[in-house]
Structure formats: structure tokens, C-alpha cells
N, CA and C of each residue as an Amber inpcrd file, in Angstrom:
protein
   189
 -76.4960000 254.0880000  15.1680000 -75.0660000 254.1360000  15.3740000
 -74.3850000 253.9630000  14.0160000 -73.5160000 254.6420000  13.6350000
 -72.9900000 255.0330000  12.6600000 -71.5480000 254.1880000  12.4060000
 -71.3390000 253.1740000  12.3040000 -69.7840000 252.2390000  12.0540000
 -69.5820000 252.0870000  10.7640000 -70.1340000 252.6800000   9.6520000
 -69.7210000 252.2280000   8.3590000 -68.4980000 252.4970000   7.8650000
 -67.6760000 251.4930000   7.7800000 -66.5860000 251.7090000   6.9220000
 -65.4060000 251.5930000   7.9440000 -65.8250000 251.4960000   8.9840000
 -64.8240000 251.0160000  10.5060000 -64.2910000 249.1260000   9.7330000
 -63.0790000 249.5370000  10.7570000 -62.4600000 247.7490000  10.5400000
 -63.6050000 247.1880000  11.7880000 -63.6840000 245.9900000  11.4000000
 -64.5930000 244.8930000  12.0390000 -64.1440000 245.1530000  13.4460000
 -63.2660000 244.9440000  13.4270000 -62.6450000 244.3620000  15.4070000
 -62.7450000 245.9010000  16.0060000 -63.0130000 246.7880000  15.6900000
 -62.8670000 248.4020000  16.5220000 -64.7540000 248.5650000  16.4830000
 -65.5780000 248.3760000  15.2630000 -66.6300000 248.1200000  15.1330000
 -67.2030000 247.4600000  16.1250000 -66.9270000 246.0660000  16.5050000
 -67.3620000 245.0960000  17.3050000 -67.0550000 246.0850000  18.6920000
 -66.2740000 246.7990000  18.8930000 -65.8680000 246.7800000  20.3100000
 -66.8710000 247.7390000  20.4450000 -67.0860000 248.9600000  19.7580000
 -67.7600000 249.5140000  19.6180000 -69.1090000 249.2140000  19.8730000
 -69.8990000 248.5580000  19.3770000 -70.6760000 247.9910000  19.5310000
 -71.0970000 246.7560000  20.7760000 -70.1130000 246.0910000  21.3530000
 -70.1470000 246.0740000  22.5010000 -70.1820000 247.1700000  23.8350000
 -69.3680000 248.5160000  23.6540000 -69.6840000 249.4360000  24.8330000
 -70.7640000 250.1160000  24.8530000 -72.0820000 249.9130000  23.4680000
 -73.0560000 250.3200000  23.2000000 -74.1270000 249.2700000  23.9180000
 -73.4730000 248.1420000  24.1340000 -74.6110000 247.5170000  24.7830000
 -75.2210000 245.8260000  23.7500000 -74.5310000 246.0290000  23.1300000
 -75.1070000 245.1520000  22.0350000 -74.2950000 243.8910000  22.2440000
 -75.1390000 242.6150000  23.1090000 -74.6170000 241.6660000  23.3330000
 -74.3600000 240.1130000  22.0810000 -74.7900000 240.4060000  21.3090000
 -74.9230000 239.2660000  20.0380000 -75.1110000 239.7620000  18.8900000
 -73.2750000 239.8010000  18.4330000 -73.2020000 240.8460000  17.3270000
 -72.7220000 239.3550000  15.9320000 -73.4200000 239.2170000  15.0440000
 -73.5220000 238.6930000  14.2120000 -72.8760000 238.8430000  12.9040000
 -71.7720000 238.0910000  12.0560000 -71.1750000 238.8140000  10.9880000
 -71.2880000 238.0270000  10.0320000 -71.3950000 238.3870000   8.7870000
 -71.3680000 237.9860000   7.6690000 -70.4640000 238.2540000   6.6030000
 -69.5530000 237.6650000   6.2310000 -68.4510000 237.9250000   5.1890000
 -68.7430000 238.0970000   3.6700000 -68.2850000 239.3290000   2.5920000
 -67.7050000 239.6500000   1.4290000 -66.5350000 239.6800000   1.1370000
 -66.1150000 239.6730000  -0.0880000 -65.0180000 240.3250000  -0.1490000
 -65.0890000 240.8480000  -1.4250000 -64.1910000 242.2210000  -2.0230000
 -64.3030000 243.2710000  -3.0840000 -64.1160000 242.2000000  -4.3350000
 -64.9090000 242.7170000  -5.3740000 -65.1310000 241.9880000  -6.5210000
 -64.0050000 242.1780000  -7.2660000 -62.8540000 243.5950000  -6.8560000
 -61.6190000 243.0730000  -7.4800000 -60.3570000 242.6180000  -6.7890000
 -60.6240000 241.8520000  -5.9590000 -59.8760000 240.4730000  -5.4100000
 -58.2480000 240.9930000  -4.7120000 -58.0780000 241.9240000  -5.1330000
 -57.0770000 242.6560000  -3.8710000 -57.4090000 243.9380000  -3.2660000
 -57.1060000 243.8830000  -1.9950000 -57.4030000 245.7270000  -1.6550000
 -55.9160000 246.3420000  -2.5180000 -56.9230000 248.0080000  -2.8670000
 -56.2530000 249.0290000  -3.7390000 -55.2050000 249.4940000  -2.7850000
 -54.2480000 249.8600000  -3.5400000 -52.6270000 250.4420000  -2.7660000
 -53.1060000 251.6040000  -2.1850000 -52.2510000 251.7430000  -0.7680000
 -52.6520000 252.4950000  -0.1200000 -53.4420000 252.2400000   1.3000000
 -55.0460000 251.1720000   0.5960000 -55.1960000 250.6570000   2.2090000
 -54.8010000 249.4010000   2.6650000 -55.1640000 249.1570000   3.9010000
 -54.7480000 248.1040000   4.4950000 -55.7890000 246.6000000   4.3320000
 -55.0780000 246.2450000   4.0140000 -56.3570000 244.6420000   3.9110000
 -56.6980000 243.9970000   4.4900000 -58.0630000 244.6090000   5.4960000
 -58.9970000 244.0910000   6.6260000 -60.2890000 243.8740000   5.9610000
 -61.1440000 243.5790000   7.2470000 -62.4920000 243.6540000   6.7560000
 -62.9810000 245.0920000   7.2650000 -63.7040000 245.6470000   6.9740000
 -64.0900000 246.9900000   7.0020000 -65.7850000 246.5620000   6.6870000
 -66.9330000 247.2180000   7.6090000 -67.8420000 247.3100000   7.3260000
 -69.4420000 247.9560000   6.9340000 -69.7900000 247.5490000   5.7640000
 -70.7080000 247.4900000   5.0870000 -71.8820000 247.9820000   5.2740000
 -72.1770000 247.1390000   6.0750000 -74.1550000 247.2200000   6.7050000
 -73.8050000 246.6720000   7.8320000 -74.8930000 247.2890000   8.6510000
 -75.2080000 246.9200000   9.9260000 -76.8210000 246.7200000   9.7160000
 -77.2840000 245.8330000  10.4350000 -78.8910000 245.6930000  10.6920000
 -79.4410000 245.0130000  12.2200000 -79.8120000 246.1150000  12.6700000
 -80.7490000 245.6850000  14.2280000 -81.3520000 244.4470000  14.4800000
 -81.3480000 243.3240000  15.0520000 -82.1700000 242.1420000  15.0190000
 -83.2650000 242.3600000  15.7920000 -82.6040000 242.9020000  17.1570000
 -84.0090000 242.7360000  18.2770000 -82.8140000 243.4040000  19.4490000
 -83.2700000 243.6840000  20.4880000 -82.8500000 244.7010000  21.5640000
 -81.2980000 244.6820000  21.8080000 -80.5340000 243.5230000  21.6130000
 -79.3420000 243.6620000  22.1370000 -78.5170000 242.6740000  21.1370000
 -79.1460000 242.3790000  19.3010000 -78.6800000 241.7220000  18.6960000
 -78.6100000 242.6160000  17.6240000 -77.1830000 242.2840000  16.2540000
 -77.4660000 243.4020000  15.5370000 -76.2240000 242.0690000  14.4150000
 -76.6850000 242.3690000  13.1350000 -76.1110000 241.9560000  12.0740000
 -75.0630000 242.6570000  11.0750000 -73.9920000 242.0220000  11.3860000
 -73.1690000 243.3740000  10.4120000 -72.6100000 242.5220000   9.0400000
 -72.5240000 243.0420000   7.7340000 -71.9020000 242.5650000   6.7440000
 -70.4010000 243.3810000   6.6650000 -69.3920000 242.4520000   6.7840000
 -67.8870000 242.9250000   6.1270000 -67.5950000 242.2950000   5.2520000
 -66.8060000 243.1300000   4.5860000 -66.2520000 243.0650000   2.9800000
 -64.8240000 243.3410000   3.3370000 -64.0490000 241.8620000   3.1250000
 -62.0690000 242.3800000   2.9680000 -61.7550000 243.1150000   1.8590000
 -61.2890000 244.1480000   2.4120000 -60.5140000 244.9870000   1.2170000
 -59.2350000 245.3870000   1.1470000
């Protein structure tokens, strides 16, 4: 499943109507310390990684 670069909370939901009951997150944020003009400053995410049948790990980064 393909969510990269989705905001977290549309991601998650996402990933809930997929079935995925224990969705796990881990926070970044951009190494230059404001999001660039233009987008909006959420978390948006990164990586996703499968744990086991109905668990899955996602990294977001605020930008």
C-alpha cells in the first residue's frame, strides 16, 4: 500500500479501511525547521513498515 507523502490522519484512516488494526507512529521533523511556503505544516509520511498481520509502523516528518 502506497501512503507516502499522505498527511498522517488521512494515512491512518486509510490504513484502518485496509484492515490494519495497530498502526504505530514515530515522529521527525525537516532538518530545516519550518515547512517551505506554499505547503501546509502537518506531518506527512515517510516510511511505512509491516510488523506482523494487522500491525504496521509508520515514520512522519512535520513539514
Amino acid at each position: 500500500m502506497d501512503i507516502l507523502g499522505y498527511e498522517l490522519e488521512k494515512a491512518k484512516e486509510i490504513l484502518k479501511k485496509a484492515g490494519y488494526t495497530n498502526i504505530f507512529v514515530s515522529y521527525t521533523k525537516s532538518p530545516y525547521g519550518q515547512p517551505e511556503s506554499g505547503l501546509s505544516a502537518t506531518y506527512r509520511v515517510l516510511r511505512i513498515s509491516k510488523l506482523e498481520d494487522s500491525s504496521v509502523e509508520i515514520l512522519a516528518c512535520y513539514m
